[in-house]
C-alpha positions as CSV (number, residue, x, y, z in Angstrom):
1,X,0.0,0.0,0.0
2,X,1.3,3.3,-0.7
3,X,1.5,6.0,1.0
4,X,-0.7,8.2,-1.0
5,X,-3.5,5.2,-0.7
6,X,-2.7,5.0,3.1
7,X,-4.0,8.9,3.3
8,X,-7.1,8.3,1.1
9,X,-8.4,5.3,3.8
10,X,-7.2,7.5,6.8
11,X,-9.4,10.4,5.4
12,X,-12.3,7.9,4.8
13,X,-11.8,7.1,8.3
14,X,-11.9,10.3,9.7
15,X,-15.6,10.6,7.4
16,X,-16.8,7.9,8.7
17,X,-16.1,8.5,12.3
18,X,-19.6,10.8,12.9
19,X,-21.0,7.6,12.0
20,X,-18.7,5.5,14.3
21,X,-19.5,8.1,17.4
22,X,-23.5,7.6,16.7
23,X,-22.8,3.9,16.5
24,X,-20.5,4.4,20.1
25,X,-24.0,6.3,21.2
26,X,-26.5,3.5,20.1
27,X,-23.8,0.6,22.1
28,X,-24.0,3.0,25.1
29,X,-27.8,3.7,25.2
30,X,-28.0,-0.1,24.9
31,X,-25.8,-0.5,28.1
32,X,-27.5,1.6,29.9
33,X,-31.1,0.6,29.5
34,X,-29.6,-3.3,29.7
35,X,-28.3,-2.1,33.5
36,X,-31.3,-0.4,34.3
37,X,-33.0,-3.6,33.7
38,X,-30.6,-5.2,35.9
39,X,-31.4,-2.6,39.1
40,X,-34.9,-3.3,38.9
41,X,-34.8,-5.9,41.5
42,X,-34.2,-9.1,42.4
43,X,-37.6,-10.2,41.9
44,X,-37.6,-8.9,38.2
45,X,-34.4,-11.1,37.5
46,X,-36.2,-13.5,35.2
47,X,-37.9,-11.1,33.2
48,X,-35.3,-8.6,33.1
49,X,-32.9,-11.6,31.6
50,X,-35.5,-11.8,28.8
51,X,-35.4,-8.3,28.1
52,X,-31.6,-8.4,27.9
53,X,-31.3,-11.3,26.3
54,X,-33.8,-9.4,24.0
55,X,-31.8,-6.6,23.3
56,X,-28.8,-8.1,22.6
57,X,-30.1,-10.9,19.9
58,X,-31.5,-7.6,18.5
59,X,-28.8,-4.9,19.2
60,X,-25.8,-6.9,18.0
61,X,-26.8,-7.5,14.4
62,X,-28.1,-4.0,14.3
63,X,-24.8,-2.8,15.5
64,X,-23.0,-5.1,12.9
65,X,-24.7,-4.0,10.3
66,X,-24.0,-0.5,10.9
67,X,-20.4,-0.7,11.4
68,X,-20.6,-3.2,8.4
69,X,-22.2,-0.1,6.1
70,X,-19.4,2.4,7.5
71,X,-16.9,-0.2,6.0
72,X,-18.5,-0.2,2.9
73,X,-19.3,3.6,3.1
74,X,-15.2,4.0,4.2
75,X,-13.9,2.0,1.0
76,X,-16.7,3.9,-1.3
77,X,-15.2,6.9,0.0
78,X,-11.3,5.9,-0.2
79,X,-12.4,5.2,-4.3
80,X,-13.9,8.4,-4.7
81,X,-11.1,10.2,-2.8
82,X,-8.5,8.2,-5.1
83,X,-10.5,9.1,-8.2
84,X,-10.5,12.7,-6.9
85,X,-6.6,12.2,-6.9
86,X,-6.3,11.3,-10.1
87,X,-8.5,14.4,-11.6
88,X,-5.8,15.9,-9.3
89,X,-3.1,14.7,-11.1
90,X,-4.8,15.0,-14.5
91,X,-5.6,18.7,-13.9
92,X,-1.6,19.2,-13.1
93,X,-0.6,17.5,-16.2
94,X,0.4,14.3,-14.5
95,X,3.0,16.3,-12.2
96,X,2.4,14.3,-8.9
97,X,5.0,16.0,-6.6
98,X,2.5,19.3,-7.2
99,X,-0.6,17.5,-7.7
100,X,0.1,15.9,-4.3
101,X,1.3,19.8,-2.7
102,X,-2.5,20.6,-3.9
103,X,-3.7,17.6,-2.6
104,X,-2.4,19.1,1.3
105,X,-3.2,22.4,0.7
106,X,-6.7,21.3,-0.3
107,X,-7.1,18.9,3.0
108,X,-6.0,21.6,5.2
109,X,-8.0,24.2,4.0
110,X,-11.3,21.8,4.5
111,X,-10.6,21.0,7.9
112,X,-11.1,25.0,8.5
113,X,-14.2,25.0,6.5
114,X,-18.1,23.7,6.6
115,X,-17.4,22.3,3.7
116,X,-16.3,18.2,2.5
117,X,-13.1,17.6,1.0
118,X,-14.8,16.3,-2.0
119,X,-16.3,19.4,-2.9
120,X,-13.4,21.7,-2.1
121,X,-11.1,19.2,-4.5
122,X,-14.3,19.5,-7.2
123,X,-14.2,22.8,-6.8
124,X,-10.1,23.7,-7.1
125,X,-10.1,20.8,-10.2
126,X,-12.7,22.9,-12.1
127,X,-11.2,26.5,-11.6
128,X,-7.5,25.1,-12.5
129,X,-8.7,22.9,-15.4
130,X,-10.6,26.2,-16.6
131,X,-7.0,28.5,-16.0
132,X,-9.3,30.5,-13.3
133,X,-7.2,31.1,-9.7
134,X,-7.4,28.0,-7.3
135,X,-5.3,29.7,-4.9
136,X,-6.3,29.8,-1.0
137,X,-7.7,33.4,-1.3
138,X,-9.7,32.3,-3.9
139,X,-11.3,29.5,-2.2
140,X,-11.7,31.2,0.9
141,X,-13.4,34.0,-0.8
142,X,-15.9,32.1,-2.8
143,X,-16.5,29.9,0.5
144,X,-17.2,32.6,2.8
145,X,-19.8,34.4,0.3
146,X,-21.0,30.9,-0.6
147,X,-22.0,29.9,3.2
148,X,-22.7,33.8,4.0
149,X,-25.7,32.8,1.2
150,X,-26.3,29.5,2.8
151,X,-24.6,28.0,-0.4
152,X,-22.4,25.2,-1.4
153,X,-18.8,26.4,-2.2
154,X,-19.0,24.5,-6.0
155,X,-22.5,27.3,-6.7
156,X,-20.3,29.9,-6.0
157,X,-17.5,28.1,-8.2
158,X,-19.6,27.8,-11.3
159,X,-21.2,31.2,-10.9
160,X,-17.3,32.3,-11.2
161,X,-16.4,30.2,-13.9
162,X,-19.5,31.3,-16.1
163,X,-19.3,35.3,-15.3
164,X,-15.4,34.7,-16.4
165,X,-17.2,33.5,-20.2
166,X,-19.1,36.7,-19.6
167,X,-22.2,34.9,-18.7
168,X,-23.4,36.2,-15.3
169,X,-26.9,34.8,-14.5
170,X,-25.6,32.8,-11.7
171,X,-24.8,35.2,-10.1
172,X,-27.8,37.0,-9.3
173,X,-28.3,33.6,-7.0
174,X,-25.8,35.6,-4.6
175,X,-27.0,39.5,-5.0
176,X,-25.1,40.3,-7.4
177,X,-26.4,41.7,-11.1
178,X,-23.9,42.4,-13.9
179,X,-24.2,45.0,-17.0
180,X,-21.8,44.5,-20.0
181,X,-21.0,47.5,-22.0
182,X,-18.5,46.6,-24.9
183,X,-15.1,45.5,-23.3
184,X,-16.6,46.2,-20.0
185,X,-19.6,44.9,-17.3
186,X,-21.2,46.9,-14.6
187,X,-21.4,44.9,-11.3
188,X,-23.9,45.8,-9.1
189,X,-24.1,44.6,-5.2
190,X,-26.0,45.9,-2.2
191,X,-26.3,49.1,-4.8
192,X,-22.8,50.0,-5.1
193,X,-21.7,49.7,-8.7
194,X,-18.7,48.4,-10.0
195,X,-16.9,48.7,-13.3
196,X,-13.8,46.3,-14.5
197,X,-12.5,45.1,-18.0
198,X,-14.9,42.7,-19.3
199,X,-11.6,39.9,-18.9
200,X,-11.1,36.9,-16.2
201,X,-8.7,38.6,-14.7
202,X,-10.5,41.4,-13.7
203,X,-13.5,39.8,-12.8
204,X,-12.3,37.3,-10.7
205,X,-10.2,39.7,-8.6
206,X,-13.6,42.0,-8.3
207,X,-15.4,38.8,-7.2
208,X,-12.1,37.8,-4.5
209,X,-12.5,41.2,-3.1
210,X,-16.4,41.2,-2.7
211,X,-15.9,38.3,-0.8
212,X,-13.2,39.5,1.1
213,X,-14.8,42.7,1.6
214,X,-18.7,41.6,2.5
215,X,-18.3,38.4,3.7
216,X,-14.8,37.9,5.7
217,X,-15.3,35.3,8.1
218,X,-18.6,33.8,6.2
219,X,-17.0,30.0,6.6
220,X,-16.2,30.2,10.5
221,X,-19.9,32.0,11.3
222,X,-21.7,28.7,8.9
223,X,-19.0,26.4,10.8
224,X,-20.2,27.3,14.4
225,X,-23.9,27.0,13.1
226,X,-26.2,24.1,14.8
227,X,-26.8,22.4,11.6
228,X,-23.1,22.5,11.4
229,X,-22.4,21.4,14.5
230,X,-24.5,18.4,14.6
231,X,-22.8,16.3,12.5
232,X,-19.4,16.9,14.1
């Protein structure tokens, strides 16, 4: 096994370890109601026996199956991850030393974020394969104006990738409306209006700097969120 392959399962494991700690959960609730059963009394001995022994022909093959699906769901998720890799690699014209440099930034920029590695990776892969900027600032400000809109990092992605092609209807799903006028477009957001060469360039750095602006911080606020938290 190679290295590379070792940190695919490890980061499958790590996935799968919400599901692990509800498992842990279920095993522990089972425990405890199996000992309060056992307190009742030592005239309820018989029938709490039955009850446990209950619980147990049920519990075990529930629990089994559950830790069976998170091997399943673990390997499923190594493949992806390792299909992920090679899109990597591909997007990098097979250069693995940088492709795998990506691969680390990417990971550690997910574990500061709301969002799944998968979609961070998708989301770097199609700006590089489209020559857009996949840098850090980049991702951090498409993230934070994606969660600030209660949206998924990859909308915010493909609303950049088409207003680069000078097609800007997606972006009206984040407040912002767009004008072109010959070799240059009109942004307009919260009412201030904005006017840059109608070039990649320039409109990805105005899009950067309306995230950094307006929504600095956006992926922390949506990372301390219930819904968020929940599945931690």
């Amino acid at each position: 096994m190679t290295k590379e392959q070792l940190e695919i399962i490890l980061t499958a494991r790590d996935m799968a370890s919400k599901v692990l700690n509800g498992v842990g959960g279920s095993v522990t609730a089972l425990n405890n109601k199996l000992g309060g059963l056992a307190k009742d009394g030592f005239n309820k001995v018989t029938a709490a026996g039955k009850a446990m022994t209950t619980g147990l022909m049920i519990g075990i093959p529930l629990i089994a199956g559950l830790l069976g699906g998170v091997g399943v769901g673990a390997i499923r998720a190594a493949g992806q991850f390792e299909t992920m890799k090679v899109a990597l690699n591909t997007a990098f014209q097979g250069n693995e030393s940088v492709a795998k440099s990506a691969f680390d930034q990417i990971n550690a920029f997910t574990a500061k974020t709301p969002y799944e590695l998968e979609e961070v990776m998708t989301s770097f892969i199609k700006l590089k394969n489209l020559g857009l900027d996949p840098s850090q600032r980049a991702l951090t400000a498409y993230g934070d104006t994606a969660s600030a809109m209660g949206k998924g990092l990859n909308d915010m992605v493909e609303a950049v990738a088409d207003a680069a092609t000078g097609e800007f209807e997606r972006l009206k799903e984040f407040g912002i409306r767009a004008e072109s006028q010959g070799d240059k477009v009109t942004f307009t957001f919260k009412g201030v209006k904005t006017t840059v060469g109608k070039n990649s360039k320039e409109i990805e750095e105005y899009l950067m700097k309306l995230g950094e602006t307006n929504f600095a911080g956006g992926m922390d606020k949506q990372s301390q969120t219930l819904s968020y938290r929940d599945w931690e």
